[in-house]
C-alpha positions as CSV (number, residue, x, y, z in Angstrom):
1,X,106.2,89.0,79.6
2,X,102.3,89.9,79.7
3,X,101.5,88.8,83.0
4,X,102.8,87.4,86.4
5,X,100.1,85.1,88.4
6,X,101.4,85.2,92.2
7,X,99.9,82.5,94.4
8,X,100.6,82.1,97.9
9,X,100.3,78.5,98.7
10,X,99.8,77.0,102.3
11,X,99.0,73.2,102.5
12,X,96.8,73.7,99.6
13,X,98.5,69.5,98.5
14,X,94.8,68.5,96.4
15,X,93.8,71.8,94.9
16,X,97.2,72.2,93.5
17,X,96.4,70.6,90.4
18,X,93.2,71.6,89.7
19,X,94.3,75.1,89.7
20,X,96.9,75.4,87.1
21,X,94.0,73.3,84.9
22,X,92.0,76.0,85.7
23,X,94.6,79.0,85.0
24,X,95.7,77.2,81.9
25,X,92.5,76.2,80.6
26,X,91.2,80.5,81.4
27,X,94.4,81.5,79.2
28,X,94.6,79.3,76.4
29,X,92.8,81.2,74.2
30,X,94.2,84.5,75.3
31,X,97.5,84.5,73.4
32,X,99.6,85.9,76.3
33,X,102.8,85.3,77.7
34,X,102.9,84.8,81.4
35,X,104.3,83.2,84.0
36,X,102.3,81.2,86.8
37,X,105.0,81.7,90.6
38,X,103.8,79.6,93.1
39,X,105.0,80.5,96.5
40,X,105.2,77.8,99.3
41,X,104.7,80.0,102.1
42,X,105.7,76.7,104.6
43,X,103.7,73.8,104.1
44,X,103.3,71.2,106.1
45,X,101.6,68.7,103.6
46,X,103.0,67.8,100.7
47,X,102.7,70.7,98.6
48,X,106.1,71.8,97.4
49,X,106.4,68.5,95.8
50,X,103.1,68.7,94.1
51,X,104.6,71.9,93.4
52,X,107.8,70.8,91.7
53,X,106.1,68.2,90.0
54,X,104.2,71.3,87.9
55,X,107.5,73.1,87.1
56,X,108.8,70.1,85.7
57,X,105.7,69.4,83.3
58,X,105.4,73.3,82.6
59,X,108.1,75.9,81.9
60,X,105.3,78.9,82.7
61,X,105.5,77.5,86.0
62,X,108.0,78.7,88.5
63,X,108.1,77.8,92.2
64,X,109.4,79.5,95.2
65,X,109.6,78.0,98.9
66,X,110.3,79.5,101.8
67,X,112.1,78.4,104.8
68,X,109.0,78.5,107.3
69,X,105.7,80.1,107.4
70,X,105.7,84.0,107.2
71,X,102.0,84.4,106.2
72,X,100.3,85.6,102.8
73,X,101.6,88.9,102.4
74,X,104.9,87.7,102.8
75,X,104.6,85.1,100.6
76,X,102.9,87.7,98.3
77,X,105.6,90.0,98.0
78,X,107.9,87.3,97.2
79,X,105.9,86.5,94.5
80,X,105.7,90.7,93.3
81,X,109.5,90.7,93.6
82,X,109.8,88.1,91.3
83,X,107.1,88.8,88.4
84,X,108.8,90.4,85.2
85,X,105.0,90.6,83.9
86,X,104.1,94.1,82.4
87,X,100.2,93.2,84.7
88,X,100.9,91.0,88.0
89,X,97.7,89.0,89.1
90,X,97.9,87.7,92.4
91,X,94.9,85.1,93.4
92,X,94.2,82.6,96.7
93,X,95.3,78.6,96.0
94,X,92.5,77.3,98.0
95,X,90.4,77.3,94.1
96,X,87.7,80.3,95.4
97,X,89.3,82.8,92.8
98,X,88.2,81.7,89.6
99,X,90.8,82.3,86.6
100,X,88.7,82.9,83.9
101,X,88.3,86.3,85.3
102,X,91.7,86.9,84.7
103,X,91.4,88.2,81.2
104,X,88.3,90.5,82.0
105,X,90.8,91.9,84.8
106,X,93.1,92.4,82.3
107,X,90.5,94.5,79.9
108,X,89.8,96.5,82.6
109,X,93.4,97.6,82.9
110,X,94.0,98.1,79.1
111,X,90.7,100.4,79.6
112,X,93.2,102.9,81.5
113,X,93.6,101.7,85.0
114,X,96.6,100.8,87.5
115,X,95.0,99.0,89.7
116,X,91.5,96.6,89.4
117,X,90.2,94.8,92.9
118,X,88.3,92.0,92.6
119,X,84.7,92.1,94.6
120,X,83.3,88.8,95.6
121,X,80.3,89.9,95.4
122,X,78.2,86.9,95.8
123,X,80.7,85.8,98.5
124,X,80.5,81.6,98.9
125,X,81.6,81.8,103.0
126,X,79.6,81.8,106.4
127,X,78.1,85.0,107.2
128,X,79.0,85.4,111.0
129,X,82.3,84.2,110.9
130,X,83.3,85.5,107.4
131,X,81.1,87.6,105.6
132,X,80.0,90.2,108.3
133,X,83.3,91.0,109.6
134,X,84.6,91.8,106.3
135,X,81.5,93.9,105.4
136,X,82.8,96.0,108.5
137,X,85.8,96.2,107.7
138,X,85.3,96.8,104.3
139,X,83.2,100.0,105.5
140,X,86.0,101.3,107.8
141,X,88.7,100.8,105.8
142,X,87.2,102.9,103.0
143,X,86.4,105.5,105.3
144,X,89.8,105.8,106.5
145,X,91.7,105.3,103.5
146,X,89.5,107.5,101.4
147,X,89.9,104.3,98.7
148,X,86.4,103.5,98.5
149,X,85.7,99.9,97.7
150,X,83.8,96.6,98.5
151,X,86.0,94.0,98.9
152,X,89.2,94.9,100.4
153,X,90.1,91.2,101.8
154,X,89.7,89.8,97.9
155,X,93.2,88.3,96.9
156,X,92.2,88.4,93.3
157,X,93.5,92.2,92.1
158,X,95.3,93.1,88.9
159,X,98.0,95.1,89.0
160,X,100.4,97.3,86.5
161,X,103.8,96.4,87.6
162,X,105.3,99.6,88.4
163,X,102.3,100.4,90.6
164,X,103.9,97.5,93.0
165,X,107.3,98.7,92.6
166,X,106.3,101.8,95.0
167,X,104.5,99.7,97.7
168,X,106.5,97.6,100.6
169,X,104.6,95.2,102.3
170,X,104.4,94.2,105.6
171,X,102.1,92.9,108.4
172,X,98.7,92.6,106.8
173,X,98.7,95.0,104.1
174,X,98.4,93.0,101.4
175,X,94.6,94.1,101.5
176,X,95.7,97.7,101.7
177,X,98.1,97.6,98.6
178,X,94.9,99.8,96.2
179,X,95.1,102.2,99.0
180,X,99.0,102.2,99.5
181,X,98.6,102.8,95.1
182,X,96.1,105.5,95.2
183,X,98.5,107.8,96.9
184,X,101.1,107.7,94.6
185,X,98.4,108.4,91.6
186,X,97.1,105.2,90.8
187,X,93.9,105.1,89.2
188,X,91.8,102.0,91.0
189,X,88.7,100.5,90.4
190,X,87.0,97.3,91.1
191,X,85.0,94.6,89.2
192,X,82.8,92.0,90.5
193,X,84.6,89.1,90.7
194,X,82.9,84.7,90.7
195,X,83.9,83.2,94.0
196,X,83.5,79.3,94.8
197,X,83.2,77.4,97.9
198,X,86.2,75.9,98.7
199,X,86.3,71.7,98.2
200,X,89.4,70.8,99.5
201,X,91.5,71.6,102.9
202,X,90.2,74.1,105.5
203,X,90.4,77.9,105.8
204,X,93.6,79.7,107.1
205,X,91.6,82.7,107.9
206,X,89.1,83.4,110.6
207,X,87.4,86.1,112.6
208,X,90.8,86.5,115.1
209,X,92.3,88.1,112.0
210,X,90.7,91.0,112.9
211,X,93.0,92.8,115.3
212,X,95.9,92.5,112.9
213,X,93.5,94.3,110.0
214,X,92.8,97.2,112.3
215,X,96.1,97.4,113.7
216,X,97.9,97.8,110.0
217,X,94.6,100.1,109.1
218,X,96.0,101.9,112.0
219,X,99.7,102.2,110.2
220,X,98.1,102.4,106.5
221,X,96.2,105.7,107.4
222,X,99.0,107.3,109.4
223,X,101.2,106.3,106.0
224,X,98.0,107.8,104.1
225,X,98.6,111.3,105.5
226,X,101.4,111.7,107.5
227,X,104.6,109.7,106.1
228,X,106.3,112.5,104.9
229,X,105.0,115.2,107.5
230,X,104.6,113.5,111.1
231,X,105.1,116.4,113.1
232,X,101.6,117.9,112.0
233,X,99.6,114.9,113.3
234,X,101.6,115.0,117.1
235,X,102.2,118.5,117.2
236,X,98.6,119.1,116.5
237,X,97.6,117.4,119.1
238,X,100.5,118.5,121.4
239,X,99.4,122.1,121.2
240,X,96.0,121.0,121.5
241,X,96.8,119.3,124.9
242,X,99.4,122.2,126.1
243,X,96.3,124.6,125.8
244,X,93.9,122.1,127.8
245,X,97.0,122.1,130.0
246,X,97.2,125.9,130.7
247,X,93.4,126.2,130.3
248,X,93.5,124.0,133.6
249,X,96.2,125.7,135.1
250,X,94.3,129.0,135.0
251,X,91.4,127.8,136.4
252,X,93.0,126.5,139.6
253,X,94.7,129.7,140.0
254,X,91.4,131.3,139.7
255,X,90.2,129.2,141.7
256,X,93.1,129.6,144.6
257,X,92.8,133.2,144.8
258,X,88.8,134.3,143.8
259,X,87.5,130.6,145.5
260,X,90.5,130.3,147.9
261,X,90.3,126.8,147.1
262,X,93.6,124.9,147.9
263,X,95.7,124.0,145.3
264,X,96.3,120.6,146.7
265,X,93.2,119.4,147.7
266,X,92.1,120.7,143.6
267,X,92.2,117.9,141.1
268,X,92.4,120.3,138.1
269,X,96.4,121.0,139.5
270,X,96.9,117.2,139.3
271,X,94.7,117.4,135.4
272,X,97.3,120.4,134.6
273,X,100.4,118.5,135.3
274,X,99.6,115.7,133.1
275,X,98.2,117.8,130.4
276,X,101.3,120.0,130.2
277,X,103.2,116.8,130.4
278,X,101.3,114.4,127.3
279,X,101.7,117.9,125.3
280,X,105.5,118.2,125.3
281,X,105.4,114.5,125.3
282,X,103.7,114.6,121.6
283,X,105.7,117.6,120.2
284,X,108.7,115.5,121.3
285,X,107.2,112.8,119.3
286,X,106.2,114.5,116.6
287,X,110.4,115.6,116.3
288,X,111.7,112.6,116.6
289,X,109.3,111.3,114.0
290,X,110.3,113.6,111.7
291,X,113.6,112.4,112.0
292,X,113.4,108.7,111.6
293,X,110.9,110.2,107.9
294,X,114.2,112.5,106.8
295,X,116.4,109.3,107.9
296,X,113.9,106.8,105.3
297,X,113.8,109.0,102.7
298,X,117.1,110.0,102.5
299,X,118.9,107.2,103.3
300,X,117.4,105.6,100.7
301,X,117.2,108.1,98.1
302,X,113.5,107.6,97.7
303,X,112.0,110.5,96.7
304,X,108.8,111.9,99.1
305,X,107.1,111.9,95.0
306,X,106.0,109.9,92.2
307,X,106.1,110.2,88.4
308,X,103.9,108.8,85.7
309,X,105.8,110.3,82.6
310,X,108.6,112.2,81.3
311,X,109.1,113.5,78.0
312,X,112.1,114.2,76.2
313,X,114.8,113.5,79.4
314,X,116.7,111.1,77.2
């Protein structure tokens, strides 16, 4: 198989059709073998028998629904887990991706890459609501990830498949996946991208997405560096503390015996306490962070590495 296309699909009942016309019509010509899994991620409407409908007329088509609404990236990784395509494409149901930039994603990734994002970058949405947060975000995310790159919220990405095998999603982070890639080696790029305004249904997706992108940022840069090492990020700032703590603590003393302020009536013994206190409380941290990372790894047998290529192991 060439190539998995994953779609998430959430009460997306009248652009159903329309977009395997479109994905057909942007592959005809191409020659490949792939498989288009549509994953019913709940819907309300009709969609799962608009759905099934499609299976039946095409074999390429394969369907998934699950029992209730879990959100995109949950519907996404069902999708991953299922692709046997050598390049998995996922893209939104709601018609804004356009297909026929499929197969330029695809010369992109013959040209060497693991990982293309798409970049909408004439971007068919409002600005206050849609466009400016996700230039903000867009910003902070690649300063925090070190993945630098346009378009982070843009579904349509192409993918080598054992780039995905590496990544678990959760939350959110189905934006995050070039980032996740990049630090097991991917090579990533991006591409600009068409993007159309949408003509049937309504948005899932609004400005109250927000918190949950910075709160998964939040895990995706602690995953970034620290995963495999937590103890460097709380000790650090454990020892750091502990020294603010003493650093206190010898100024009220000073203070008792050169100033002969009292020690209870000084606000620096109170600042000492807690000080001393937050810094064992992030070494302690830090320790038992360390052991829930040895308990991942090893229980699992997953390796705190990657490789791209043996040669001559058998």
């Amino acid at each position: 198989m060439d190539l998995s296309i994953v779609v998430p699909i959430y009460n997306e009942e009248e652009n159903i059709p329309v977009l395997h016309s479109r994905i057909s019509e942007a592959l005809a010509d191409t020659r490949l073998a792939y498989e288009l899994i549509l994953v019913d991620d709940g819907s309300a409407d009709n969609s799962y028998s608009s759905l099934k409908v499609l299976a039946g007329k095409d074999s390429r088509v394969k369907v998934v629904k699950l029992r209730r609404n879990f959100g995109q990236t949950a519907a996404m990784a069902a999708g991953f887990d299922l692709a046997s395509g050598r390049v998995v494409i996922p893209m939104d149901g709601d018609l804004q991706n356009d297909p026929l930039d499929i197969p330029l994603l695809l010369n992109k990734i013959d040209e060497g890459y693991d990982v293309v994002s798409g970049w909408r970058k004439d971007r068919k949405d409002t600005f206050i609501n849609r466009k400016l947060p996700s230039m903000i975000a867009n910003g902070f995310i690649s300063k925090m990830t070190g993945v630098h790159l346009h378009d982070y919220g843009c579904t349509l990405k192409a993918y080598r498949r054992e780039v995905l095998e590496d990544v678990n999603l959760y939350g959110e982070m189905h934006r995050f996946v070039p980032a996740l890639a990049h630090q097991v080696g991917a090579r990533v790029t991006e591409m600009p991208v068409r993007h159309h305004e949408r003509l049937h249904g309504v948005s899932k997706y609004g400005i109250s997405r927000t918190m949950k992108v910075i709160l998964d940022l939040m895990t995706v840069t602690f995953l970034l560096s620290y995963s495999t090492k937590p103890i460097q990020l709380f000790g650090r700032w454990g020892i750091y503390t502990l020294c603010a703590g003493f650093l206190s603590g010898a100024l009220t003393l000073y203070m008792k015996f050169f100033e002969h302020t009292s020690m209870n009536r000084n606000p620096l013994l109170i600042l000492t306490a807690f000080l001393i206190f937050m810094g064992v409380q992030f070494i302690v941290m830090g320790l038992l962070a360390e052991l829930v990372a040895r308990t991942y790894y090893e229980a699992q047998g997953k390796p705190i590495y990657n490789i791209k290529e043996k040669v001559n192991f058998g």
